[in-house]
C-alpha positions as CSV (number, residue, x, y, z in Angstrom):
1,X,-13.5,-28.8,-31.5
2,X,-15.2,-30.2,-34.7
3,X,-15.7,-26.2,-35.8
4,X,-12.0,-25.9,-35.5
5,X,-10.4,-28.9,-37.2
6,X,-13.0,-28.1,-40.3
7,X,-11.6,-24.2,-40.6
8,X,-8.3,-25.4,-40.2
9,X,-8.8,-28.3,-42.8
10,X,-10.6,-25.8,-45.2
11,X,-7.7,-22.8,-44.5
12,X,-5.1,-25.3,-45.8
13,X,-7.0,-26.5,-48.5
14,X,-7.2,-23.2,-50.0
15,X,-3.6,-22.2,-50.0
16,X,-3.0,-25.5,-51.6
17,X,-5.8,-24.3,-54.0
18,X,-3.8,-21.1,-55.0
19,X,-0.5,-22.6,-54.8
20,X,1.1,-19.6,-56.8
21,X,0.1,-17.2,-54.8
22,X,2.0,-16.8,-51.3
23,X,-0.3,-15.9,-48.3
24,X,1.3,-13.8,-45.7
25,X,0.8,-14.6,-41.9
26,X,-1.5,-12.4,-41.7
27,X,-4.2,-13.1,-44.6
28,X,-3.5,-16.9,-43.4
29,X,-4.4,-16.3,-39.9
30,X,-7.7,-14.3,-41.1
31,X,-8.3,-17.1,-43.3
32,X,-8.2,-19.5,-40.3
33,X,-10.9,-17.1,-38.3
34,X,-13.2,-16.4,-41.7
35,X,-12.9,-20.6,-41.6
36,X,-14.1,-20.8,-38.3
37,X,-17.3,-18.4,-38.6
38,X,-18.2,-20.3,-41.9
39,X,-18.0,-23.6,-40.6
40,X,-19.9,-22.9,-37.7
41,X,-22.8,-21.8,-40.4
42,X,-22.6,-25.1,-41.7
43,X,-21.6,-28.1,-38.8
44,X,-23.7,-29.1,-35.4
45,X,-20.9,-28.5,-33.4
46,X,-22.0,-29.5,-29.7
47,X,-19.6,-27.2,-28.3
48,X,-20.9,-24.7,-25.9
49,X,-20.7,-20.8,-26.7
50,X,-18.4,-20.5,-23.8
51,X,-15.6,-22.8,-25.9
52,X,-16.6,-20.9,-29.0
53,X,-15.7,-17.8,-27.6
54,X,-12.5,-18.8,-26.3
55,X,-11.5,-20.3,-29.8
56,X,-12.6,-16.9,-31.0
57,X,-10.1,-15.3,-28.6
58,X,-7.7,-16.9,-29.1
59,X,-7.9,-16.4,-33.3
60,X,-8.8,-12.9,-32.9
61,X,-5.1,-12.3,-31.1
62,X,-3.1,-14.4,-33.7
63,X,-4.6,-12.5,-36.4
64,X,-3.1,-9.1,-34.1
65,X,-0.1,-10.2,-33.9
66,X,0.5,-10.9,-36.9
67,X,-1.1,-7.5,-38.2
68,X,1.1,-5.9,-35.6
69,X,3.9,-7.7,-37.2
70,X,3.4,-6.1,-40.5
71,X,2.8,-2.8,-38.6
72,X,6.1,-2.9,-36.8
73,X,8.3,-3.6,-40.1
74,X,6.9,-0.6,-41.7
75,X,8.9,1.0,-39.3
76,X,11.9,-0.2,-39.9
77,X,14.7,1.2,-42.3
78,X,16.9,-0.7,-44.3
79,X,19.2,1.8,-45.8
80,X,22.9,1.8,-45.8
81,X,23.0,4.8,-43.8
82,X,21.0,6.8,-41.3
83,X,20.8,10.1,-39.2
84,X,19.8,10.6,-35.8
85,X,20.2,14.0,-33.9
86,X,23.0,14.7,-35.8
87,X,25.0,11.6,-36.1
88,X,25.4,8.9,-38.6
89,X,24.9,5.4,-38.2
90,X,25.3,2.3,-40.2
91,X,23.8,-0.6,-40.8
92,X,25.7,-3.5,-38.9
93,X,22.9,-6.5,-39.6
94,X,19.4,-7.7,-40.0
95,X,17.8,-10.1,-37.2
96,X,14.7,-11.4,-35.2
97,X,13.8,-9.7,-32.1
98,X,10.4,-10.4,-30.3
99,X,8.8,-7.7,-29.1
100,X,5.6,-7.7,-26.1
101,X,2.6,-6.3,-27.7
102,X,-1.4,-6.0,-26.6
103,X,-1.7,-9.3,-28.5
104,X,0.9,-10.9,-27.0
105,X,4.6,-11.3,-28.6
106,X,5.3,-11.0,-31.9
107,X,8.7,-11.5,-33.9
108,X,9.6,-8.9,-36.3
109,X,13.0,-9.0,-38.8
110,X,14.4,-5.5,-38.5
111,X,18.0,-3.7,-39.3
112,X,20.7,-3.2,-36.4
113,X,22.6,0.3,-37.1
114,X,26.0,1.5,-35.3
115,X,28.0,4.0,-34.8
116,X,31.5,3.8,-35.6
117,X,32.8,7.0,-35.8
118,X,35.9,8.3,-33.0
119,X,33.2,10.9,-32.3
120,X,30.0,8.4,-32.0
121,X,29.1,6.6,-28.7
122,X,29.8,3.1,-30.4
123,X,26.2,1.9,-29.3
124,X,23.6,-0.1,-31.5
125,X,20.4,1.0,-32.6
126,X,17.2,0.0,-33.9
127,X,15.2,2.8,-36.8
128,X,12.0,0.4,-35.2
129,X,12.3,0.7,-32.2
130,X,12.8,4.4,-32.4
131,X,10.7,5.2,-34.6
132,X,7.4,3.1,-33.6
133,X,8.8,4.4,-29.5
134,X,8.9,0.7,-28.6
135,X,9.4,1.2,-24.5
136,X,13.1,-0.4,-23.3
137,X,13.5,-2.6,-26.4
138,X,10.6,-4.5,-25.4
139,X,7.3,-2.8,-24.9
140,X,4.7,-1.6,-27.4
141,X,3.5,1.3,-26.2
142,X,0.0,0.2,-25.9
143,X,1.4,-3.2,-24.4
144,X,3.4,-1.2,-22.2
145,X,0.4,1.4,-21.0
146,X,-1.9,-1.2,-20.6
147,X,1.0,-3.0,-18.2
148,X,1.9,-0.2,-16.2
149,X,-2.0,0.8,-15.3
150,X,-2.0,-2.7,-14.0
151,X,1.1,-2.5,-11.9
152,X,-0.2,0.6,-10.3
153,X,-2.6,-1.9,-8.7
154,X,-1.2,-5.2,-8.1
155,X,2.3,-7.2,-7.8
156,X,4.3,-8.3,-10.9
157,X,2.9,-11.9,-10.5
158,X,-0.2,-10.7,-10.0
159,X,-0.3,-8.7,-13.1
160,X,1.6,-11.8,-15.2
161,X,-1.4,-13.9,-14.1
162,X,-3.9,-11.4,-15.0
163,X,-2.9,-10.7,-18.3
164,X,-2.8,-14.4,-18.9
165,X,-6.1,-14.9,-17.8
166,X,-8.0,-12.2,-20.4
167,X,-5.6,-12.0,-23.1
168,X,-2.2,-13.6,-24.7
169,X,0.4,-11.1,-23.6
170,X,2.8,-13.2,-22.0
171,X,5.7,-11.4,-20.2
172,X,7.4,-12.0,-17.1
173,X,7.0,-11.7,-13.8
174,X,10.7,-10.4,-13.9
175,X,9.8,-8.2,-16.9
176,X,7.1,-6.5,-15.8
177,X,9.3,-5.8,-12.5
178,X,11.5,-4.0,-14.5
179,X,8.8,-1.7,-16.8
180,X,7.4,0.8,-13.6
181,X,11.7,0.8,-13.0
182,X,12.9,1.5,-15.9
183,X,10.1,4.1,-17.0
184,X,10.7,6.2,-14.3
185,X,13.8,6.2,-14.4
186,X,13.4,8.9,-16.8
187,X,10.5,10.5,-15.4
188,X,11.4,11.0,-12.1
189,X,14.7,13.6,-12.0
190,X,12.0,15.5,-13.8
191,X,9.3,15.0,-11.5
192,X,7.9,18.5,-10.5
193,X,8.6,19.3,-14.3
194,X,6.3,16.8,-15.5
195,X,3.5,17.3,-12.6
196,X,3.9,20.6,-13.3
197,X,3.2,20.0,-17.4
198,X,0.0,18.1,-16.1
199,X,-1.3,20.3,-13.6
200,X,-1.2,23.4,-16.1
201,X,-3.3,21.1,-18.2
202,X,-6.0,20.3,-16.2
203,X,-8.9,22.4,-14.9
204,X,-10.0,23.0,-11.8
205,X,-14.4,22.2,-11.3
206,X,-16.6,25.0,-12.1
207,X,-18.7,24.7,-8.5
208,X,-15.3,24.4,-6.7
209,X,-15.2,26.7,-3.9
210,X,-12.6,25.8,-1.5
211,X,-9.5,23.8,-1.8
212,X,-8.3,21.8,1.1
213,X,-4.6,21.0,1.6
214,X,-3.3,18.0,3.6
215,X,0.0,16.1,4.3
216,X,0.7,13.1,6.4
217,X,3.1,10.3,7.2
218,X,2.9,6.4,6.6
219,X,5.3,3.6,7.8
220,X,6.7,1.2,5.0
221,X,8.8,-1.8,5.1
222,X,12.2,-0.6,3.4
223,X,15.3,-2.8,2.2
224,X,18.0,-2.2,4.5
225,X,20.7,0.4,3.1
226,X,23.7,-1.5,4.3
227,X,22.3,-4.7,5.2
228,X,24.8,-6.5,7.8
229,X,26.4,-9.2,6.6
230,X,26.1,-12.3,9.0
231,X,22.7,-14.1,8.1
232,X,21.8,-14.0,11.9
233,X,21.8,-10.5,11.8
234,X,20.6,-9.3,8.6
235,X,17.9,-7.3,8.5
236,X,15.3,-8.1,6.0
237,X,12.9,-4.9,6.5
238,X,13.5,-1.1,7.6
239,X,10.3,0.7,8.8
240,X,10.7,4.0,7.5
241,X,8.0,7.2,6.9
242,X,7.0,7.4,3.6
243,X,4.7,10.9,3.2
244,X,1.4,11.4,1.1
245,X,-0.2,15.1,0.1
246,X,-3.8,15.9,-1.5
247,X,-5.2,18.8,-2.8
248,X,-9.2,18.9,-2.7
249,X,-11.8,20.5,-4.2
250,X,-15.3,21.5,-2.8
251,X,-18.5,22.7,-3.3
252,X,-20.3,25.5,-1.3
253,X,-22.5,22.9,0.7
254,X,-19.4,20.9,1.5
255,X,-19.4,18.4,-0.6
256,X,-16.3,16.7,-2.6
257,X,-15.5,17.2,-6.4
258,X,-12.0,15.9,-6.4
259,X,-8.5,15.6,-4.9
260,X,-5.3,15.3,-6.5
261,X,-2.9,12.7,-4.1
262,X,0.8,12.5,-3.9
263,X,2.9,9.7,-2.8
264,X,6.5,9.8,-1.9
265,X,9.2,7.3,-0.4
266,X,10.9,8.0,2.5
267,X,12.8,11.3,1.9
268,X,14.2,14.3,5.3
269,X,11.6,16.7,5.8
270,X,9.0,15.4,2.8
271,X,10.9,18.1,0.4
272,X,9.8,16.8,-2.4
273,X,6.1,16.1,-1.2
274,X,6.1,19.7,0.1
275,X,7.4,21.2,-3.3
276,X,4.7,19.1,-5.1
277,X,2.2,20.4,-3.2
278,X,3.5,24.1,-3.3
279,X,4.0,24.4,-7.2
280,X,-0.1,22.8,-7.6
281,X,-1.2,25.3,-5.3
282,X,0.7,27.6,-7.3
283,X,-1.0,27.2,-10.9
284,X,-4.5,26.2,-8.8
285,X,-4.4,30.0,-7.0
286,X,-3.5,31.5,-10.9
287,X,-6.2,29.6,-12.3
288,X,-8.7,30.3,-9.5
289,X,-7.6,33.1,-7.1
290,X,-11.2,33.3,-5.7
291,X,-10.9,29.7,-3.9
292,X,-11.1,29.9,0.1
293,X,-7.6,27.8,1.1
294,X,-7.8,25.2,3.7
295,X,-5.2,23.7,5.7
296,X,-5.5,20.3,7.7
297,X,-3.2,18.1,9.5
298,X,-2.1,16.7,12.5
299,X,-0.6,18.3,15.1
300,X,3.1,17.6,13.8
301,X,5.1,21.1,14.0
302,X,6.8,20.1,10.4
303,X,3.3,20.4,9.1
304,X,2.4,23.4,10.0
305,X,5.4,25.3,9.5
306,X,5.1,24.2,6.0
307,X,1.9,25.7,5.7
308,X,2.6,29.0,7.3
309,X,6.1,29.7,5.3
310,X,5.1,27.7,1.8
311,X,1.7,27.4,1.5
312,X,-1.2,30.6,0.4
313,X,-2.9,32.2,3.4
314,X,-5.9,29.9,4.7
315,X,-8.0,28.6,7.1
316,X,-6.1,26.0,9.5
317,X,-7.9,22.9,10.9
318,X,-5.9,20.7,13.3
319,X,-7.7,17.3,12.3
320,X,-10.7,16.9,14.1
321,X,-10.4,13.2,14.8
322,X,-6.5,13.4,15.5
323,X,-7.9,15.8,18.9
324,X,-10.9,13.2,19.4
325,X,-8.1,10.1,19.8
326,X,-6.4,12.4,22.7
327,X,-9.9,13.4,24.1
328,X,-11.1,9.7,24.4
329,X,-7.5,8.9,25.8
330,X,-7.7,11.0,28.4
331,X,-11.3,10.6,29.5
332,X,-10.1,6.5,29.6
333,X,-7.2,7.5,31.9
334,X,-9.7,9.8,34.0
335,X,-12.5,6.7,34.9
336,X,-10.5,4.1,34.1
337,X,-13.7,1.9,36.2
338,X,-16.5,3.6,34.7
339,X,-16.5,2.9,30.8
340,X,-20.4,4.5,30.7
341,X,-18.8,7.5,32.6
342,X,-16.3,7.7,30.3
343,X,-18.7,7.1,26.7
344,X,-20.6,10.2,28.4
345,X,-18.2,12.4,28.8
346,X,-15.6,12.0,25.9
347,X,-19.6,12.2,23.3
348,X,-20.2,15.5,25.3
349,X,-16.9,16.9,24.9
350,X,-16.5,16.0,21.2
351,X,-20.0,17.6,20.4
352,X,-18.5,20.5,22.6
353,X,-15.8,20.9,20.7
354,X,-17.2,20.7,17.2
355,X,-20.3,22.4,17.5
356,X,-19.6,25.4,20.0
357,X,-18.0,28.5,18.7
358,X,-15.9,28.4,22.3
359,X,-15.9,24.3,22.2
360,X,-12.2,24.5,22.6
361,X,-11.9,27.0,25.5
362,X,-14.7,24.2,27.7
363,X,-12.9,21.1,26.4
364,X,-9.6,22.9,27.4
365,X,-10.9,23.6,30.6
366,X,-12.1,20.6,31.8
367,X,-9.3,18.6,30.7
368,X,-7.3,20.7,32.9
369,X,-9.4,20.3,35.4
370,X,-8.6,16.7,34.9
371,X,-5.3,17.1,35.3
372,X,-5.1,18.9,38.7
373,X,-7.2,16.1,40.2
374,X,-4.5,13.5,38.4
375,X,-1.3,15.1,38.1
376,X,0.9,12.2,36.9
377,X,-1.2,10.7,34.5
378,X,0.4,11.0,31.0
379,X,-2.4,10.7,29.0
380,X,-4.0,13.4,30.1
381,X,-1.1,15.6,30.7
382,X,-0.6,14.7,26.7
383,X,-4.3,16.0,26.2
384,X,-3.8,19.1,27.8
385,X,-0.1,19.9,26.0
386,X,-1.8,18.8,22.6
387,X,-5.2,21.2,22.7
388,X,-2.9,23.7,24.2
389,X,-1.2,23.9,21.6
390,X,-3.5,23.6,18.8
391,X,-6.2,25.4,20.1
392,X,-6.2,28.0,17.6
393,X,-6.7,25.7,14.8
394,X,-9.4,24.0,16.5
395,X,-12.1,26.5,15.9
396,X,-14.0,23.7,14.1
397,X,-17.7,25.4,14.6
398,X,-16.6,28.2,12.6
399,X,-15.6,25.7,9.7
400,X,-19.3,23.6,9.8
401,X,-20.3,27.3,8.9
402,X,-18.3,27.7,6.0
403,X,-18.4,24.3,5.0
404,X,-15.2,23.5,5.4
405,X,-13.8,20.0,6.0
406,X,-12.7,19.5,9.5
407,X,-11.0,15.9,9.2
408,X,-7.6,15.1,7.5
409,X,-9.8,11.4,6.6
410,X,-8.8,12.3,3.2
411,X,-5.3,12.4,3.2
412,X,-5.7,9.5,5.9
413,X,-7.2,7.3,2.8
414,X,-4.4,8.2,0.7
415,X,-2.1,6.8,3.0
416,X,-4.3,3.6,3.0
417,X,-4.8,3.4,-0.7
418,X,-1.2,4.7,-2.2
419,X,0.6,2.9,0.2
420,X,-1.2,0.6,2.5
421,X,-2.8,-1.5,0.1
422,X,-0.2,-1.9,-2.4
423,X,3.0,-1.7,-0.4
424,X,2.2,-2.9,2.9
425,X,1.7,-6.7,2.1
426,X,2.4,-9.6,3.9
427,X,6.4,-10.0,3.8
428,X,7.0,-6.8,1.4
429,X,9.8,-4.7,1.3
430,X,11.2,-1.8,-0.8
431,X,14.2,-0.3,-2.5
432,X,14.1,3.5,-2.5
433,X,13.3,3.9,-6.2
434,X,11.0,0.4,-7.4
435,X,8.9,2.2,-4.5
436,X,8.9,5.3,-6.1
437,X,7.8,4.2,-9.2
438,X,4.5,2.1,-7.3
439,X,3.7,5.4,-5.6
440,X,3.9,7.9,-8.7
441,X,1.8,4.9,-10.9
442,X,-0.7,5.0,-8.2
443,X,-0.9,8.7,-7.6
444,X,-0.9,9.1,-11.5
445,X,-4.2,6.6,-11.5
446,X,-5.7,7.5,-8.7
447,X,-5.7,11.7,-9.2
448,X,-7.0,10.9,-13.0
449,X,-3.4,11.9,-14.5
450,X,-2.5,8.5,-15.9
451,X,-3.6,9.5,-19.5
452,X,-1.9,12.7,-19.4
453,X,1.6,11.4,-18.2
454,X,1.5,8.4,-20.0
455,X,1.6,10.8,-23.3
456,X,4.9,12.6,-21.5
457,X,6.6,8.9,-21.0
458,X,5.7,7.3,-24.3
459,X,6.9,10.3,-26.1
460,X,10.6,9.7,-24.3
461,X,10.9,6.7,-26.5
462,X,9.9,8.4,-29.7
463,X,13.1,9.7,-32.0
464,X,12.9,11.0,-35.4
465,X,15.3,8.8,-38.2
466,X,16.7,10.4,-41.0
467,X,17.2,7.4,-44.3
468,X,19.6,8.9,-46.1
469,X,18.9,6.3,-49.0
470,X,17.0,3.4,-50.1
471,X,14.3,5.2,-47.8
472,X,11.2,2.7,-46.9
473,X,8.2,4.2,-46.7
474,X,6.4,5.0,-43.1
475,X,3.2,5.4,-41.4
476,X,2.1,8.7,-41.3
């Protein structure tokens, strides 16, 4: 572009101009973008506003990297000697590193200190990188935020693309891999800790009254443990139950404020799910002891015996549309010729059982009537065990009263979401922990906690030097 070759012309021109004075990168890459505006002011450049903006881009981010440049020196300390937590360090040399930033990479000069004492740990360290909490020697914080959010939504390469695409920030597929890894890596020993930091934060709606409580399972492709060894019989995938939890708030005519959602790998008996959920409910009864508790789920025993021994007193709602799958199952097993027969009855049941007060005791009845006329047909025999036994959480009726929800669809679409569409693609598989770290991202993002936990990781790589000479001044 004729715009561009002018500026750039004109930007040289006046550092030869003012040849004693020594332009740093950044006033020369302002320069080069002041150039740009004015020349436009003054040449017919044919170029369409679409290339003009990119140009504009693209000058706009070299002028922030090299401001960030001069940002991340200032944090840097160039003393003989320094002081963290207690120990002393010294200074061992002074070289490049480039570090990823919202702007893209940048290259900052900064001092290397170590600890040689019997009683040190012999490691090096960086006054920058502690001090301006740069995120595993790599990451800006906002670089590494901004990263992260994205990961929470799509694969590495995905995200490497992306960021591309919009901006300059340039790291790996391999990099980015490792950033949801290595964060929580920290955060998750401490994981009810920290969701427990966040939920005391947070307030619960004014026009909530009722909080609904709902667990359930979801299949996902794991990395074999001990993966056998001959390629014929290596297994590349392990389909294992990974569990999800939500916590929702209502109004008084029904409708849906908001729901927390958990996501956790594969783990016996969802304990840490189940302990997440238990320590929310927790600070949500302190907050709001008024709130009428609902239970739902399927009719798995684990469930329920976790709500009855862990969970407050409430109202408990075998899902609604788990009962309709066995209803319609056995109504296809009883007129297995007569698929109008069978649309009839299973509609009239299902509005039974919904909207009668005693809608359970008629559906109950005639599926057992079912069953004495067809005595070896499983699916109904499974109807009859499974409304048998659930039948007093079934009184569904009474919940349309109240307003209560009467479907587990919720926690259902937090399955889908946390899981399904992230970690259920074509060909994927997981390790125990890179897992992890999707699910909390995405439970983090998708319950509005991002923000609040991203405060809690970033200041894990923040540390306090003491310069015990030649001190260079800091950032407030």
């Amino acid at each position: 572009m004729q715009a561009l070759h002018n500026a750039e012309e004109n930007s040289r021109r006046n550092l030869s101009d003012e040849e004693k004075y020594s332009f740093s990168l950044l006033e020369e890459r302002f320069e080069k973008l002041r150039q740009y505006i004015k020349q436009l002011k003054l040449d017919k450049d044919n170029s369409t506003a679409q290339a003009h903006e990119s140009v504009i881009v693209r000058l706009t981010h070299e002028l922030g990297q090299a401001a960030l440049s001069e940002v991340l020196s200032q944090y840097d300390v160039s003393s003989d000697t320094i002081g963290i937590n207690g120990q002393t360090y010294r200074r061992k040399h002074k070289a490049p590193k480039t570090y990823q930033t919202a702007f893209g990479s940048v290259e900052v000069e900064r001092h290397v200190y170590v600890n040689r004492k019997k009683d040190g740990n012999g490691k090096s360290i960086c006054p920058l990188e502690l001090q301006a909490g740069i995120i595993e020697g790599y990451w800006t914080q906002v670089a590494a935020k901004n990263s992260a959010w994205a990961l929470a939504h799509l694969t590495a390469q995905e995200v490497e693309d992306l960021l591309l695409q919009f901006g300059q920030m340039n790291p790996s597929r391999s990099s980015l891999d490792r950033l949801s890894k290595d964060v929580f890596t920290h955060w998750e020993p401490q994981t009810v800790e920290q969701h427990k930091s966040i939920m005391r934060s947070e307030k619960i709606p004014d026009e909530a009254v009722t909080a609904a409580i709902s667990l359930d399972g979801v299949m996902v492709g794991m990395k074999p443990d001990n993966p056998v060894q001959e390629p014929v019989k290596k297994k590349s995938c392990e389909w294992r139950e990974a569990s999800c939890g939500t916590i929702s708030f209502f109004d008084k005519a029904g409708e849906r404020l908001s729901t927390i959602q958990y996501g956790r790998m594969p783990e016996h008996k969802k304990a840490t799910l189940k302990t997440l959920l238990q320590e929310n409910i927790d600070v949500v009864m302190k907050e709001r002891p008024d709130l009428n508790i609902v239970h739902i789920a399927d009719g798995a025993q684990d469930n329920w015996c976790f709500f009855d021994e862990k969970m407050p007193l409430g109202f408990q709602l075998t899902d609604f549309y788990h009962a309709c799958q066995y209803l319609k199952a056995a109504f296809n097993a009883a007129y297995p010729n007569q698929p109008k027969k069978t649309i009839e009855k299973f509609n009239h049941y299902k509005k039974v059982l919904r909207d009668e007060k005693k809608g359970i005791v008629k559906t109950l009845r005639a599926l057992r009537y079912l069953r004495q006329k067809m005595k070896n047909n499983k699916d109904i025999h499974a109807a009859v065990t499974y409304f048998t036994n659930n039948q007093h959480r079934m009184k569904y009726a009474l919940a349309k009263e109240n307003n209560y929800p009467i479907g587990s669809g919720i926690v259902e679409a937090a399955c889908k979401s946390l899981v399904g569409q992230r970690m259920k693609r074509s060909g994927m598989s997981w390790g125990h922990h890179g897992g992890q770290s999707i699910l909390t991202l995405r439970s983090l993002v998708k319950s509005n906690r991002f923000e609040a936990a991203w405060k809690r990781i970033a200041n894990h790589y923040l540390t306090k030097v003491t310069d015990h000479g030649n001190v260079v001044k800091l950032f407030d």
